[in-house]
N, C-alpha and C positions, 0 to 999 in steps of 0.2 A: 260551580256553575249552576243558572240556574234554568236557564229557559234559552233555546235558540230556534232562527225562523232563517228560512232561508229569504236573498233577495230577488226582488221579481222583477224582470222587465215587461214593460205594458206599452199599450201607444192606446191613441184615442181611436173608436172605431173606425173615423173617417180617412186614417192613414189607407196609402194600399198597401199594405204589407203585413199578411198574417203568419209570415216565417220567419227567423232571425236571418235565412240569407236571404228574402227579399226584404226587409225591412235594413239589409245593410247595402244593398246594390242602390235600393233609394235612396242610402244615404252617401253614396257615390256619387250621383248624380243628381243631386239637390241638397242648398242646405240647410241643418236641420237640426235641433235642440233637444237636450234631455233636461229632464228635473232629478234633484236628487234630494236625501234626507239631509243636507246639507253638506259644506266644504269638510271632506277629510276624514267622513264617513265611509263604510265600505261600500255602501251605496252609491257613491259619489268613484271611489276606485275600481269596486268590479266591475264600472262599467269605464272604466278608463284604461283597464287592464283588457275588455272585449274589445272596445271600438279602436284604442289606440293601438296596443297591444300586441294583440292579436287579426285582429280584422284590415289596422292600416286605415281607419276612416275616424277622419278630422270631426267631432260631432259636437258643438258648443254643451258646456254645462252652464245651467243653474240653480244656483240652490235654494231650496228652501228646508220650512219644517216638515216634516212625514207626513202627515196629513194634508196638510197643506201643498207641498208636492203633488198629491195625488188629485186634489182639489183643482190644480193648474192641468192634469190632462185630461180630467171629465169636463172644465169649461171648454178644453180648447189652446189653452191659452199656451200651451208647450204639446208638443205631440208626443213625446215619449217620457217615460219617466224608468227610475232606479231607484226602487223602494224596496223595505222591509214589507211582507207578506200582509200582516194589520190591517195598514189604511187601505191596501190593493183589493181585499181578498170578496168583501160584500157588494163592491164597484164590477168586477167579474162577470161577477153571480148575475149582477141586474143587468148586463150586454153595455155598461157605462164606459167602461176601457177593455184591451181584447187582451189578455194575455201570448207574452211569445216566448218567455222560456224562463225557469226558475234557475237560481244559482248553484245551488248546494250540489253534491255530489249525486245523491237520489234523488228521484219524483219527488214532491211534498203529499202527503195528506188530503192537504187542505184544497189541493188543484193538481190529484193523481193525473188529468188527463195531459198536464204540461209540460213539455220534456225540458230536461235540461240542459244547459250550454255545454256541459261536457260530452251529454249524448250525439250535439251534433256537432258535434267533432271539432270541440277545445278539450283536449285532451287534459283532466285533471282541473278545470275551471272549478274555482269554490268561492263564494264572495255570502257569507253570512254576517245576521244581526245576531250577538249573542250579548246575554244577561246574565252576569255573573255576581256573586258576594264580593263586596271586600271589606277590611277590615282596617286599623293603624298600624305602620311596621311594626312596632316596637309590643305589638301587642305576644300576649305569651301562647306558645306553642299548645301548650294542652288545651287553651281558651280557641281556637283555632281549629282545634279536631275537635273538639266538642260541638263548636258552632258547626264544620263543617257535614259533622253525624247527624244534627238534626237536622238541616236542609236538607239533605238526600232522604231523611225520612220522610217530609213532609211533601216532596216532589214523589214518594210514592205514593201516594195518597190518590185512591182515583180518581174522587172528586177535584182534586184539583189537575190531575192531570184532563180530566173531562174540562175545566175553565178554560186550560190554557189551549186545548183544542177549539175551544168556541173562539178565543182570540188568533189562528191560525197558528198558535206556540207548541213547540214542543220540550217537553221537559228533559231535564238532559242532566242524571245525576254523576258525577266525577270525585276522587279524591283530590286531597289539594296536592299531590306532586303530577296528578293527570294536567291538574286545570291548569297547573303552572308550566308545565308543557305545552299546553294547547297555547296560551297568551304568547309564550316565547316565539311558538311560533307565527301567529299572526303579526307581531311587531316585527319579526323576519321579515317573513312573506311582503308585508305592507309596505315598509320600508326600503325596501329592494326594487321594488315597484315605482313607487313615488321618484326613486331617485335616476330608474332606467327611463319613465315615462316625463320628466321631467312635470310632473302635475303640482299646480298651482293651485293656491286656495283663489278665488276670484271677489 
């Protein structure tokens, strides 16, 4: 592993809805679009997994790229978006989009003031952007831990861990039977998902 960021929900300031349950009662009673880091992303699912999910509310997707996502809710041009932390985080900062809740299991860092979905009560909600190594199967086991030793050393490194704070990342050092754990279970998770919400690439 090498870096991960939790995903944020944001809407354009002119929405009225600066809470996740008012900004999903609006979306009861109007309707209303998200952007996401594109089709089949977690960005695109965790928020398929809140609104559909969990909440019961019909809310069209569209996809774009991550940047550009977040580009469509400071025109305007989408009122809500499901983005990785990155493109969201300096749009915040300058009053451009409002934030209304991060994914991960904790606060972030990067926007401690922002609760998260699981705080108000999606029990266990997790939808993160993670960045991991990989390598070719066939490659050799000791080449594997070797690669894998020096990546967790180099993510100790404060200076880089200070980089990836300035890009709202956090570094996230694992062996390879953790991270093969963790993957297993996101393809779970994911999967199970996809297949109860019936979610469509569009």
């Amino acid at each position: 592993m090498g870096a991960f960021t939790p995903n944020l929900l944001y809407v354009h300031p002119d929405v009225k809805a600066t809470t996740l349950a008012e900004l999903l009662a609006l979306a009861r009673t109007s309707p209303m679009a998200y952007a996401s880091s594109g089709n089949g992303t977690t960005t695109q699912l965790g928020a398929e997994w809140l609104f559909r999910g969990f909440a019961k509310v019909d809310i069209t997707h569209v996809p774009f790229q991550p940047a550009a996502a977040t580009n469509a809710v400071v025109s305007g041009q989408v009122p809500i978006a499901s983005t990785s932390m990155p493109p969201a985080v300096p749009f915040v900062k300058t009053g451009k989009v409002r934030p209304i809740a991060v994914m991960s299991l904790k606060r972030s860092p990067a926007l401690p003031d922002v609760p998260t979905v699981a705080e108000l009560g999606y029990k266990d909600f997790e939808a993160n952007t993670w960045f991991a190594l990989f390598a070719p199967a066939k490659t050799p086991t000791a080449v594997l831990d070797q690669l894998n030793a020096e990546v967790n050393k180099a993510l100790a490194v404060k200076s880089l861990q200070d980089r990836f704070e300035t890009l709202s990342l956090e570094a996230s050092r694992m062996d390879r039977p953790t991270l093969r754990r963790y993957i297993d279970g996101e393809v779970t998770k994911w999967g199970r998902l996809v297949k109860e919400l019936g979610v469509k690439v569009q």
